[in-house]
C-alpha positions as CSV (number, residue, x, y, z in Angstrom):
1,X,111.3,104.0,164.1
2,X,108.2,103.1,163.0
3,X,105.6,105.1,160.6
4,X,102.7,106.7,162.3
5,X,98.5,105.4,161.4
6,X,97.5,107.1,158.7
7,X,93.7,106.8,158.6
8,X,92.8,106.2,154.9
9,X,90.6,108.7,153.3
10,X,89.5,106.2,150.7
11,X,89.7,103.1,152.5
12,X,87.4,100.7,149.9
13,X,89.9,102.0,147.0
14,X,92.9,99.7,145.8
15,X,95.3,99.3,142.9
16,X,92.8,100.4,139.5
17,X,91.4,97.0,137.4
18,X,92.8,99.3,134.5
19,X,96.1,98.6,135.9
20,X,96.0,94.8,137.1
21,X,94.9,93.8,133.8
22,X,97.4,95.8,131.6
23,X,100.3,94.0,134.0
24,X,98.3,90.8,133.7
25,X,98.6,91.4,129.6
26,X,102.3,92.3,129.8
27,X,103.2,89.0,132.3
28,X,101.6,86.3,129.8
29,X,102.2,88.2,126.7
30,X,98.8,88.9,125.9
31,X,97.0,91.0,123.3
32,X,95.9,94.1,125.2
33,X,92.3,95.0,124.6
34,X,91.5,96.2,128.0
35,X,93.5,99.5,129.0
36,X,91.9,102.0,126.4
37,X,95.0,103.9,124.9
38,X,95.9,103.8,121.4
39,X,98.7,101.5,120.1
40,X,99.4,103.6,117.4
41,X,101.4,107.2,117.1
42,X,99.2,110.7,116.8
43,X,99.7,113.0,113.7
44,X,103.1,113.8,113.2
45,X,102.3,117.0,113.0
46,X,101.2,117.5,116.0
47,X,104.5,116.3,117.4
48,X,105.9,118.7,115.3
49,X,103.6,121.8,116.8
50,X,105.6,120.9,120.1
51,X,108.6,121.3,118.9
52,X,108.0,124.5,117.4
53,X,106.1,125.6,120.5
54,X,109.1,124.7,122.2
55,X,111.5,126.5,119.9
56,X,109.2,129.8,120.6
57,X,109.8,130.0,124.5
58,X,106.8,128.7,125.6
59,X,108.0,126.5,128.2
60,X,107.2,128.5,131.3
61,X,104.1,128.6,133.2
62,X,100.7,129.3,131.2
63,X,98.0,131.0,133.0
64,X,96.1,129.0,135.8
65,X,93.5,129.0,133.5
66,X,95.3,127.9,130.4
67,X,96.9,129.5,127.3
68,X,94.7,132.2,125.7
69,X,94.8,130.6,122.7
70,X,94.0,127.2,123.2
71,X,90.8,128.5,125.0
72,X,89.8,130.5,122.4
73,X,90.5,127.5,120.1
74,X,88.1,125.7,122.3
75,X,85.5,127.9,122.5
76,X,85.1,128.3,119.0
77,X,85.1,124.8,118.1
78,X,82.3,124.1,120.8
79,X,80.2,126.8,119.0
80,X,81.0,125.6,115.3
81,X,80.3,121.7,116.4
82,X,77.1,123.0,119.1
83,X,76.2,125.7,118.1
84,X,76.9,127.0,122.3
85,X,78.8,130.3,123.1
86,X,81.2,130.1,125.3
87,X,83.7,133.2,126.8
88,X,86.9,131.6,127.1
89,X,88.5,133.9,129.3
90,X,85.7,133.2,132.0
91,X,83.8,129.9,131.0
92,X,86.6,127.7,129.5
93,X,89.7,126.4,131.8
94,X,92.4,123.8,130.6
95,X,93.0,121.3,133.0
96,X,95.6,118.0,133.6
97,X,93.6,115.5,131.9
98,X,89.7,115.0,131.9
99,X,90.1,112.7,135.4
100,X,91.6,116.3,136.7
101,X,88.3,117.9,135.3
102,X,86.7,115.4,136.7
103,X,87.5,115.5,140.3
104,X,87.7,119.3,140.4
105,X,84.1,120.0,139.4
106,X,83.0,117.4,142.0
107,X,85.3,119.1,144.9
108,X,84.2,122.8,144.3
109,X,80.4,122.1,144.6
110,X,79.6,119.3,146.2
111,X,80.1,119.7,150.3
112,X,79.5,116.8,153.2
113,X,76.1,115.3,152.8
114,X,75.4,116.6,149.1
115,X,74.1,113.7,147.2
116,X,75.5,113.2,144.0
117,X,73.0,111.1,141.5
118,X,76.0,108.2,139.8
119,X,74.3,106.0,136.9
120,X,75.9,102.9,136.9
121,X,78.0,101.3,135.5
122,X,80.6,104.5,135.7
123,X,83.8,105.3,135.0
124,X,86.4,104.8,137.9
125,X,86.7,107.9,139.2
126,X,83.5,109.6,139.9
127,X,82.7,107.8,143.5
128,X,86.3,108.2,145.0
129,X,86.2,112.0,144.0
130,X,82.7,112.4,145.8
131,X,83.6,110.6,148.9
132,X,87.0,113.2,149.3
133,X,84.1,115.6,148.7
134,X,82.2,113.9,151.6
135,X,79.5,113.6,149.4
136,X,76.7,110.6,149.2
137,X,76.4,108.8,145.9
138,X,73.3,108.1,145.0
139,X,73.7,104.7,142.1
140,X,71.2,104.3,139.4
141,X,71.9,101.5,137.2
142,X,71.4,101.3,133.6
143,X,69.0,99.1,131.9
144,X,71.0,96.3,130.1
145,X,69.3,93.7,127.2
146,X,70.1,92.6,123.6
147,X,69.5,96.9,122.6
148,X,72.6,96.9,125.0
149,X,72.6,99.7,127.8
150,X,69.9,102.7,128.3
151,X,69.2,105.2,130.7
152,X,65.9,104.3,133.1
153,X,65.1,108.2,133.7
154,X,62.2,107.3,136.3
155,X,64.7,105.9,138.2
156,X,66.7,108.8,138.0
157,X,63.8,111.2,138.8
158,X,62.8,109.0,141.9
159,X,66.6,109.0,142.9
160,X,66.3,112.6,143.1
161,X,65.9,114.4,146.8
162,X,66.3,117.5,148.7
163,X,69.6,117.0,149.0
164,X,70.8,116.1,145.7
165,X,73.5,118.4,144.5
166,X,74.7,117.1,141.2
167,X,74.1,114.6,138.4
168,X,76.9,112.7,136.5
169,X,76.1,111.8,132.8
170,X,78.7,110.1,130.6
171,X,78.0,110.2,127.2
172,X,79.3,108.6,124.6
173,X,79.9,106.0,127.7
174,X,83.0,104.5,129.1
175,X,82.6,101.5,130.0
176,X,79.6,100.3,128.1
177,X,80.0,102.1,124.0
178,X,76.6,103.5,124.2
179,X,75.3,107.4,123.5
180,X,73.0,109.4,124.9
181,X,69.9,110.8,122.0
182,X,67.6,113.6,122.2
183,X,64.9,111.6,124.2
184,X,67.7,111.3,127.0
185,X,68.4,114.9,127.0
186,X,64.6,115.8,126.7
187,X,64.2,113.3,129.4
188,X,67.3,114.8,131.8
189,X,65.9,118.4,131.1
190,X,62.5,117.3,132.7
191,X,64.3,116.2,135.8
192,X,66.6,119.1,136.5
193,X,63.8,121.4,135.5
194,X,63.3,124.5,138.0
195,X,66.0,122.8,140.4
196,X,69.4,123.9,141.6
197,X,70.8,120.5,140.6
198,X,74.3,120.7,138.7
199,X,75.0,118.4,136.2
200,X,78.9,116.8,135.5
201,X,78.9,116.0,131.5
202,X,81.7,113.2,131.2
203,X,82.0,113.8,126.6
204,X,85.5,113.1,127.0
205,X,84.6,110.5,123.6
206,X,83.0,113.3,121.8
207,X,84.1,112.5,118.3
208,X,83.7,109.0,118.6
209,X,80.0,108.6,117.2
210,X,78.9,106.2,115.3
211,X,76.3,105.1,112.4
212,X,75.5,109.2,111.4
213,X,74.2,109.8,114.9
214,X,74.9,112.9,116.4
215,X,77.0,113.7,119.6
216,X,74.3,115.4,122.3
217,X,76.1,117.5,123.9
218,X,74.9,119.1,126.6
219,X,76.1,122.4,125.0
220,X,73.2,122.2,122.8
221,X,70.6,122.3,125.2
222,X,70.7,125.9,126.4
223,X,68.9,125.3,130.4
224,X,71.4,122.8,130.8
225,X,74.7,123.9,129.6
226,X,74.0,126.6,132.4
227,X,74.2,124.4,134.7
228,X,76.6,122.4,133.3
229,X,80.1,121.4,133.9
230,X,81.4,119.9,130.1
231,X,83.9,117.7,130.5
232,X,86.8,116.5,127.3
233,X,89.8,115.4,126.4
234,X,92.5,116.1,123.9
235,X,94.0,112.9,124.8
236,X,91.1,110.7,122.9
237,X,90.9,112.9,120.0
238,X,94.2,113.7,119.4
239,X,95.3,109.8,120.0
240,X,97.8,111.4,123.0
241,X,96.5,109.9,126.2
242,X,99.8,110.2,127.7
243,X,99.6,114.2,127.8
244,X,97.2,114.9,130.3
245,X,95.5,117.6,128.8
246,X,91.7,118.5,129.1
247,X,89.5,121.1,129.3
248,X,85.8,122.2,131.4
249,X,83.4,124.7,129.2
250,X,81.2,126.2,132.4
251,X,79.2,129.1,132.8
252,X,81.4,131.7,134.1
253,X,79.8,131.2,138.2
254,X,80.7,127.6,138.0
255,X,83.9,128.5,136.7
256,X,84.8,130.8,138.6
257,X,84.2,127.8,141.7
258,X,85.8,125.3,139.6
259,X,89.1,127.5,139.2
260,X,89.1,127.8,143.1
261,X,90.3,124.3,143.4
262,X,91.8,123.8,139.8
263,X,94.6,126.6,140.9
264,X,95.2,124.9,144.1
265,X,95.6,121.1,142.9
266,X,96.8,121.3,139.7
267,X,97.9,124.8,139.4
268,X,98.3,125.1,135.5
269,X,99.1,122.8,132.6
270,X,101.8,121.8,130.4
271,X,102.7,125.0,128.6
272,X,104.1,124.2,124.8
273,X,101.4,121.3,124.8
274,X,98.4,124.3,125.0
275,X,100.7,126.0,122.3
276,X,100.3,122.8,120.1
277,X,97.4,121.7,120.5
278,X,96.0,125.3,119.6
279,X,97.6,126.0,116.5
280,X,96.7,121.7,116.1
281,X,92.9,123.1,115.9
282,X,93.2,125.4,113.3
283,X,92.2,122.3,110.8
284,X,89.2,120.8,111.6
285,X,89.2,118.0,109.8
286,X,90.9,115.1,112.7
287,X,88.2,115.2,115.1
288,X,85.8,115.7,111.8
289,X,87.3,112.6,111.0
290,X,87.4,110.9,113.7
291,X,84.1,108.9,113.9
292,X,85.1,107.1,110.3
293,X,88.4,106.2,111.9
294,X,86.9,104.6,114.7
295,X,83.8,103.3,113.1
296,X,86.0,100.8,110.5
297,X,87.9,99.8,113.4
298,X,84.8,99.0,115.3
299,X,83.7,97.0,112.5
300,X,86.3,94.9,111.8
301,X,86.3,94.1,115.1
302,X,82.8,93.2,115.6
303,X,83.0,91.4,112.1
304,X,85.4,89.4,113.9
305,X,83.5,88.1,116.4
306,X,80.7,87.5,114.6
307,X,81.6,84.1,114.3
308,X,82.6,83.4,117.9
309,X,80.3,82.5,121.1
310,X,81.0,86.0,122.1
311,X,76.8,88.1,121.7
312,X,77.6,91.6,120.8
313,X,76.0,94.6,122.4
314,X,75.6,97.7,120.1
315,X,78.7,100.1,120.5
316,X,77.1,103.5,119.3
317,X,80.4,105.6,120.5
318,X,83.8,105.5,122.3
319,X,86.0,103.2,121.2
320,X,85.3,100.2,123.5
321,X,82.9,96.9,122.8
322,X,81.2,95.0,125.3
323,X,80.4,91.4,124.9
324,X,78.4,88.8,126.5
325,X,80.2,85.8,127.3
326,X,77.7,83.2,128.9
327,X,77.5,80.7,125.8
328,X,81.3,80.4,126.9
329,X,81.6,80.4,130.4
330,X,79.6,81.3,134.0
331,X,82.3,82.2,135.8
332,X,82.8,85.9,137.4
333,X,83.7,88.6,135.1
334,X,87.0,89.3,137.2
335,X,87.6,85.3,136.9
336,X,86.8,85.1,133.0
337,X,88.9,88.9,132.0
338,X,92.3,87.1,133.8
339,X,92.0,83.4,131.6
340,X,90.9,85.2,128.9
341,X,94.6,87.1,129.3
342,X,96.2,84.1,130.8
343,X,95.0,81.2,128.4
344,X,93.9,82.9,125.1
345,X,95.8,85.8,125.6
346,X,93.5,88.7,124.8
347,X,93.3,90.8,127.8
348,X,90.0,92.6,128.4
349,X,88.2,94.3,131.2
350,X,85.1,93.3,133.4
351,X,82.4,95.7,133.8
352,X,81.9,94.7,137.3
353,X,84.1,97.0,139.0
354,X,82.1,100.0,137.3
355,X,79.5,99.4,139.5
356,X,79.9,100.2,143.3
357,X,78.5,96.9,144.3
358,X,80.9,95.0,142.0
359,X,77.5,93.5,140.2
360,X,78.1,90.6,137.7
361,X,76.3,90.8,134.2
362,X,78.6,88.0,132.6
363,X,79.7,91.0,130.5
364,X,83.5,92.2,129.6
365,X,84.7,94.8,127.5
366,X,87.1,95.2,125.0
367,X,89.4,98.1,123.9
368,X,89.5,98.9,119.5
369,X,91.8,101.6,119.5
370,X,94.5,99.8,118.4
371,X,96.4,99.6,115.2
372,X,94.3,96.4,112.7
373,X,97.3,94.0,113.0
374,X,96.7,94.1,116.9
375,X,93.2,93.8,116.2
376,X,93.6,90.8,114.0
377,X,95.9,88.9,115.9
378,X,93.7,89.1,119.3
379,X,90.5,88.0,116.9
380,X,92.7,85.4,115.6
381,X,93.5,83.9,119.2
382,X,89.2,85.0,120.3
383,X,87.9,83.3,117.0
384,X,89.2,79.6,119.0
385,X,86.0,80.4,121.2
């Protein structure tokens, strides 16, 4: 018997780069800098809060819209770190990961022929969610020299068009380590000004700023956070990628639209994980803490390199570093990521497949969260170039 056509809804989409280069690392024993997921274990504690959750029954389904008190744990660290007010039984909703988050605020506004405004290059998922939406992307690519990557806002503004329904941001930004400042927001505000444009706020790397800059949030921009979908995840702060569990802060309209398609994909989310992570967020002080963590492991990575053929571009936030690699090699990103795994076994990541024209910068980009013996070993086998 043979299996019936089954016309592909996204047909250009294969197997993640994510993915290919993580088995690539595993086949030639590499040092894995390009999937970005901690090598090291979360707070013990935090394991612990599971248990306990556990132990207290809460193992059956939450509320669609997540435990009670893990959104009331959200919404009043988003008003002690932004200063933003936020109801959490109508504007904050727990969802399976910030990808989750992600494609749901995308599906319950934008409808066939919305344009959707993408600045390049972007995380993965953003232009397969908007083509299931039917919607047009609309690429704007960043600016990139030796003050690495920026925002060209008149491009942005002349992107803009009747039919533009939303606006993805990403900041601080996955793939490329840089933040968003005040002159961005200022400069974003203009733009959306006296429009019905939505904006998606990808701050899944919240915590992770660096140098005593400050995280701009979206939240802290009162005419945009209402009209505002803010996007996180527990899984970078909390060093627990493997749990799947986010969150969106909305005002309660979008919400309510958001919830629509949240209770009909996902349904709900892990129950004694909510329980933990709430009674996690009673302290403060780990995401507090967070950007020192990060920052020393940044810099003894970069301090690593220093010495190599490798050019640095600034890494402000997240826990990635992009390098320039043209003193080494002209070959294709995609070409230079699998020798670099296959002969000096570091794995890394090309930027090329963030952008939706695969465009080649002779940039890759390499993952820090890892425990410093990782680090050392892959700047050990990186220091030979």
């Amino acid at each position: 018997m043979s299996t019936p056509a089954l016309p592909s809804r996204l047909p250009a989409v294969g197997t993640t780069v994510f993915s290919l280069m993580s088995a690539l690392a595993a086949e030639h024993g590499a040092v894995n800098l390009g999937q970005g997921f901690p090598d090291f274990a979360c707070d013990p504690a935090l394991i612990d809060a599971v248990g306990a959750a556990m132990r207290a029954g809460h193992n059956q389904y939450p509320m669609m819209t997540g435990a009670p008190v893990l959104r009331e744990a959200i919404a009043a660290k988003i008003a002690a770190e932004y200063g933003a007010t936020y109801h959490a039984a109508s504007e904050i909703t727990v969802t399976a990961g910030a990808t989750e988050a992600l494609t749901t605020a995308i599906l319950c506004c934008v409808h066939p022929g919305d344009e959707v405004i993408v600045i390049e290059p972007s995380y993965d998922s953003y232009l397969p969610a908007i083509a299931l939406a039917g919607g047009v992307p609309v690429t704007v690519s960043m600016t990139v020299n030796e003050l690495g990557y920026t925002v060209p806002w008149d491009q942005v503004a002349a992107a803009v068009s009747p039919r533009t329904r939303l606006i993805i941001i990403n900041s601080p930004h996955n793939p490329t380590g840089s933040i968003l400042r005040a002159a961005d927001i200022a400069a974003l505000t203009d733009i959306v000004r006296g429009s019905d444009i939505l904006i998606l706020s990808d701050e899944v790397y919240e915590h992770m700023v660096y140098d005593g800059q400050r995280h701009e949030s979206v939240c802290r921009t009162p005419e945009l956070a209402a009209r505002s979908f803010v996007v996180s995840s527990f899984g970078k702060t909390y060093h627990v990628t493997g749990w799947k569990v986010g969150y969106v802060a909305a005002p309660a309209a979008l919400s309510a639209e958001f919830r629509k398609v949240h209770q009909y994909n996902v349904f709900s989310v892990n129950t004694p994980m909510q329980h933990a992570l709430a009674a996690y967020m009673a302290d403060p002080a780990p995401y507090r803490d967070l950007p020192a963590f990060y920052q020393r492991k940044r810099d003894l990575f970069r301090e690593g390199l220093a010495g190599s053929r490798f050019t640095l571009l600034p890494a402000d936030g997240t826990y990635f570093q992009c390098v320039r690699y043209d003193a080494i090699s002209s070959i294709l990103e995609s070409e230079f990521a699998q020798w670099l795994t296959t002969e000096i076994k570091v794995a890394a990541i090309p930027v090329s497949p963030f952008y939706s024209q695969g465009r080649e910068s002779g940039i890759v980009r390499f993952c820090f969260a890892k425990q410093d013996e990782t680090l050392r070993l892959a700047l050990t086998r990186l220091a030979r170039l």
